[in-house]
C-alpha positions as CSV (number, residue, x, y, z in Angstrom):
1,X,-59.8,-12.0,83.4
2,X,-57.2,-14.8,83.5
3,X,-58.3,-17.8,85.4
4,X,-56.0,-21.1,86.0
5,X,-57.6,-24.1,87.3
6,X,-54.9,-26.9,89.3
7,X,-55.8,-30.9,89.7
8,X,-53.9,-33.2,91.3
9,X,-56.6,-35.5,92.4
10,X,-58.8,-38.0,90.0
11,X,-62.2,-37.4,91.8
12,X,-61.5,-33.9,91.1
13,X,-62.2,-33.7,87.6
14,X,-65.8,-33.8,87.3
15,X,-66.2,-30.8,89.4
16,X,-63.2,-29.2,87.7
17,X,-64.5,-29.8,84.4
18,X,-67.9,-28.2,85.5
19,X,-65.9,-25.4,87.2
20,X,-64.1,-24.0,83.9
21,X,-67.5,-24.6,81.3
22,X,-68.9,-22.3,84.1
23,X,-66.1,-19.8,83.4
24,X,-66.9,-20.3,79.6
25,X,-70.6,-19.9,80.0
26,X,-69.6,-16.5,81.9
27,X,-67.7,-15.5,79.4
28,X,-70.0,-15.9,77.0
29,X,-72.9,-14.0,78.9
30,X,-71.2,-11.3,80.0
31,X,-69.0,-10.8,76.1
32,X,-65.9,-10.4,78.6
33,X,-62.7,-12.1,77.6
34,X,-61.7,-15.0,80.1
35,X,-58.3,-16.6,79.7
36,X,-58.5,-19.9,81.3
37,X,-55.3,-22.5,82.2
38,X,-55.9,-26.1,83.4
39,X,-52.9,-27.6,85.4
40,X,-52.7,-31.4,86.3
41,X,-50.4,-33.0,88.5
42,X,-49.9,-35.5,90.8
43,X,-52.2,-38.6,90.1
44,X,-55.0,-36.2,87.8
45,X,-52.1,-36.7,85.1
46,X,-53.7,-40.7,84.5
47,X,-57.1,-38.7,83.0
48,X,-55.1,-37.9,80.1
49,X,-54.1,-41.2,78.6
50,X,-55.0,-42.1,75.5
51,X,-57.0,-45.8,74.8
52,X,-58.0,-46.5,78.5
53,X,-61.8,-47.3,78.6
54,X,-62.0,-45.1,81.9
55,X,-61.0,-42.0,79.8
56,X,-63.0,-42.1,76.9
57,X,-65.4,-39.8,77.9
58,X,-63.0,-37.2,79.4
59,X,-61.3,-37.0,76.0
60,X,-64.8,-35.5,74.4
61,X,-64.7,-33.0,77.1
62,X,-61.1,-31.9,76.8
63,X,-61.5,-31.8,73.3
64,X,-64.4,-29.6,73.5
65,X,-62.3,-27.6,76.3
66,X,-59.6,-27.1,73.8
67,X,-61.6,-26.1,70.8
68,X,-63.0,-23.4,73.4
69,X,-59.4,-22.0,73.7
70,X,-58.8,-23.5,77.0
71,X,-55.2,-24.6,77.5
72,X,-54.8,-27.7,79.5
73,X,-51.3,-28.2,80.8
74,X,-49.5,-31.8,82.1
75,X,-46.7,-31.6,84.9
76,X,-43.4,-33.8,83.0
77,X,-42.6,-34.5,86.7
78,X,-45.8,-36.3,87.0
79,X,-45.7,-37.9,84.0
80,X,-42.8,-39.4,84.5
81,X,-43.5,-40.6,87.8
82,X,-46.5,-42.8,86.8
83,X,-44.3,-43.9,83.6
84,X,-47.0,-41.8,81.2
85,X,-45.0,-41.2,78.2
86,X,-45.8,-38.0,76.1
87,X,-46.8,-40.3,73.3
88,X,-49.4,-42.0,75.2
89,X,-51.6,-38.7,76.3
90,X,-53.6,-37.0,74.5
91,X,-52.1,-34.9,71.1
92,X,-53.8,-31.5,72.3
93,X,-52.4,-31.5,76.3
94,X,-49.3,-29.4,76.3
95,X,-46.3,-30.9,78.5
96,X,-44.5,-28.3,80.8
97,X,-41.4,-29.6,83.0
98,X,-43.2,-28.7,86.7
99,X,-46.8,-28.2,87.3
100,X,-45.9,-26.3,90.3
101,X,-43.4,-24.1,88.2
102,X,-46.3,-23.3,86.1
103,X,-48.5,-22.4,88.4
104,X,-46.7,-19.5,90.1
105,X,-45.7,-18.4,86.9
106,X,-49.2,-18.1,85.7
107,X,-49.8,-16.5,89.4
108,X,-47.0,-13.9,88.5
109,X,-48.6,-13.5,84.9
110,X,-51.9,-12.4,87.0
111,X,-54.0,-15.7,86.7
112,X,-56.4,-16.2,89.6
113,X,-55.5,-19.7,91.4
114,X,-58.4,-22.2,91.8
115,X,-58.5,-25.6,93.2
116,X,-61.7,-27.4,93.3
């Protein structure tokens, strides 16, 4: 099963979040293999910055989404837009050049599209 996740919105990441440890905790039940992208874009890209008091506890939880082979995924374009270098996010969020971009390509790749 290959699952891929999209946020563009901040209030969005809770129930995002909760959304893809559900997947994990399926996977886990069930013993079957769950391949799970997160894409950010549009303002959901300001979660990722590193040293921001607002963030600190969303970098536990993508940490803990990474260690469980989750790959979490920043849109360039929207990086860029909000003037977010790739220095100042954090080390384990992979940059890709268009969120959108990656998104059908995952689609084409078989990923099932969710947006909380």
């Amino acid at each position: 099963m290959k699952v891929l996740f999209h946020i563009d919105e901040l209030n969005k990441w809770d129930m995002t979040v909760t959304n893809v440890k559900n997947m994990i905790n399926f996977s886990r039940e069930s013993e079957e293999k769950v391949e799970i992208e997160v894409v950010a874009n549009g303002e959901a890209v300001f979660r990722f910055k590193k040293n921001e008091d607002a963030n600190s506890s969303y970098s536990v939880e993508f940490e803990s989404l990474f260690t469980d082979d989750v790959k979490i995924v920043a849109c360039n374009n929207a990086l860029s837009k909000f003037y977010i270098s790739k220095d100042e996010i954090f080390e384990f969020i992979e940059v890709v050049p268009a969120g959108v971009v990656e998104i059908v390509k995952k689609q084409e790749d078989g990923f099932t599209y969710i947006k909380p």
